[in-house]
N, C-alpha and C positions, 0 to 999 in steps of 0.2 A: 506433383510428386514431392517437391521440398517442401511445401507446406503439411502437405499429407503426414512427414515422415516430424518435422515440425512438432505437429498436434499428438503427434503419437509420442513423441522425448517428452514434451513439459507433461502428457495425462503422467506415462510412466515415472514424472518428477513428483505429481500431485498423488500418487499412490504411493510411492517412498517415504515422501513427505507427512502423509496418515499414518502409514505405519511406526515411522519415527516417533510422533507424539503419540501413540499409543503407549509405545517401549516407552519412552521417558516418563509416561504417566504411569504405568506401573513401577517403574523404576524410585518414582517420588514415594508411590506408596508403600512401598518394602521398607523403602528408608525413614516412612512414618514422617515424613514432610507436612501432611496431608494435604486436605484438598485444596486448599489453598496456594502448596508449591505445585499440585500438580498443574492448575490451570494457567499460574506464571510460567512455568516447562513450554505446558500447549502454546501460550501467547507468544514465548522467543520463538520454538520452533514454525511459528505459523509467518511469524513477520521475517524471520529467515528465509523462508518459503517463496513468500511473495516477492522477497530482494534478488532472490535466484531468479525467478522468472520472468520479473520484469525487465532485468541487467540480460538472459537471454534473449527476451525478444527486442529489446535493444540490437545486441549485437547482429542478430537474424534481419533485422528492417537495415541495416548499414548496407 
């Protein structure tokens, strides 16, 4: 059951987590960044992503 519920927080982190670099990737291109800041955006918000769930299932295996 705590793995269950687990798997089900980091999917609904990894859907947060897409949706954010979408927003942000429009967000670069309103601001005429282009594609260039948008895919920097994507790159922090992805390695951010991965810091959160990795630092989670850290604390979850303690």
């Amino acid at each position: 059951m705590e793995v269950h519920r687990f798997r089900l927080k980091s999917m609904l982190l990894g859907i947060v987590g897409a949706w954010l670099a979408a927003f942000i990737f429009f967000l670069t291109e309103l601001s005429r960044y282009g594609y260039l800041g948008s895919m920097v955006a994507i790159t922090v918000g992805a390695v951010v992503l991965v810091f959160l769930i990795s630092s989670m299932e850290r604390n979850f295996n303690k």
